[in-house]
C-alpha positions in Angstrom: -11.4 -35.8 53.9 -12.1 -38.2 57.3 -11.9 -41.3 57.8 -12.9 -43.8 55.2 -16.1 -45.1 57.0 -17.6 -41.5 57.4 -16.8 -40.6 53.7 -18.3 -44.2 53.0 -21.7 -43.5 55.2 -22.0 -39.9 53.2 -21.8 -41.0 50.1 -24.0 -44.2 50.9 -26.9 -42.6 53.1 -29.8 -41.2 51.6 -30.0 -39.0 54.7 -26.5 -37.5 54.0 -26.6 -37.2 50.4 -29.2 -34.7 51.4 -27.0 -32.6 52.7 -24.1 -32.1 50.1 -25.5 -33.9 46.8 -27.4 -31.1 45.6 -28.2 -30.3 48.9 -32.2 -30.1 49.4 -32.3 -32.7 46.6 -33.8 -35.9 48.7 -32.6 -39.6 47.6 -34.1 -43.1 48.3 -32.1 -45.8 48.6 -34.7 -48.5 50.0 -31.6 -51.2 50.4 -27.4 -50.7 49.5 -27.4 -54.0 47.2 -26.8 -54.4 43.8 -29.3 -54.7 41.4 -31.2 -52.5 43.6 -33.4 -48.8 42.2 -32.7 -45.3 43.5 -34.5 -42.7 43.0 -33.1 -39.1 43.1 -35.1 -36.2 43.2 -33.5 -32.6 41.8 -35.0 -29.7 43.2 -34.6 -26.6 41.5 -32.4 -24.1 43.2 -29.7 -21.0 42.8 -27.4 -24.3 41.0 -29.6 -25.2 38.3 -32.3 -23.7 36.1 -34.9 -26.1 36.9 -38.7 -24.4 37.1 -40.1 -27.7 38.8 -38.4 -30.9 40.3 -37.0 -33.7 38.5 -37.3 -37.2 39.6 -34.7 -39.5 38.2 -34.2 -43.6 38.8 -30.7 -45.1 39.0 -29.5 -48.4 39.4 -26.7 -50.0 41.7 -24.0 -51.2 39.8 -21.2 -51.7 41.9 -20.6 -51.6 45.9 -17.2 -52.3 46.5 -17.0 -51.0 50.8 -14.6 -48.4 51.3 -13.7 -48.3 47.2 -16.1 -47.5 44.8 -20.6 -47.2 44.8 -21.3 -46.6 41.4 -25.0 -46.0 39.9 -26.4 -46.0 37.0 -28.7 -43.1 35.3 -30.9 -44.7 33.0 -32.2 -41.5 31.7 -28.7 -40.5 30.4 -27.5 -43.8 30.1 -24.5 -42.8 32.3 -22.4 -44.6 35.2 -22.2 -42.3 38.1 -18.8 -43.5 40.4 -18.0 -42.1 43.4 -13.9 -43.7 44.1 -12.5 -43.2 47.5 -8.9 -44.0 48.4 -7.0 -43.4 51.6 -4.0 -41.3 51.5 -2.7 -38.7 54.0 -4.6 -39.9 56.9 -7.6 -39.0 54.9 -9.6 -40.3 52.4 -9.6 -38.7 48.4 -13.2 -38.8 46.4 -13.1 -39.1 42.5 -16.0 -39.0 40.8 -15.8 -40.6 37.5 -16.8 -37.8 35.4 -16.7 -33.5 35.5 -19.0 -31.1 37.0 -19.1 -32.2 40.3 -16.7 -30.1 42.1 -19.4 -28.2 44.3 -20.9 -31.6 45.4 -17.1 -32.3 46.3 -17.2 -29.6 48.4 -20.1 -30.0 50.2 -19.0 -33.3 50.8 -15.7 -32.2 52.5 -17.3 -29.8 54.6 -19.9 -32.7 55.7 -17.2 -34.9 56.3 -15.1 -32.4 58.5 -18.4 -30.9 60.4 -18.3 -27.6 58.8 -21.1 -25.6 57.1 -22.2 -26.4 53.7 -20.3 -24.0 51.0 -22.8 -24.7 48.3 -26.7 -24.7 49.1 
């Protein structure tokens, strides 16, 4: 992907989580501390077989700059960690667990200034 304070900003910014997390799907992330609540909001779409939206509440557990922002999911008692590491004049996401290869995706193509693969 770009360089590591771009893919740092998108993965950070309520504004472009927007765009590739579940794209449509708004966040709130009043302030980037930990401790801090985050509210996610799924809205059902082509992705998922929701019939209404689905408002979920996460808290920051780690903010490492330019490393790791993890969350966690209270309702599914789950750590959510988004890794980044530079290599090749780019920077490599992990996420800590499956499933989230579309999201990858999206946030490559966000990254790079292309369209959106998965709406």
């Amino acid at each position: 992907m770009g360089k590591k304070e771009t893919v740092w900003n998108a993965i950070t910014d309520a504004n472009k989580l927007l765009h590739w997390y579940a794209p449509g799907s708004p966040w709130e992330i009043p302030n980037l501390h930990v401790g801090e609540k985050v509210f996610f909001t799924l809205m059902p779409s082509d992705h998922n077989n929701l019939t209404e939206k689905i408002t979920m509440s996460l808290i920051i557990e780690i903010i490492n700059p330019y490393r790791e922002f993890s969350l966690y999911l209270d309702s599914q008692q789950m750590l959510i960690s988004f890794m980044l590491d530079e290599e090749n004049n780019g920077t490599r996401v992990t996420i800590n667990s499956g499933g989230f290869n579309e999201s990858l995706a999206n946030l490559k193509a966000l990254v790079e200034g292309k369209e959106i693969p998965f709406i």
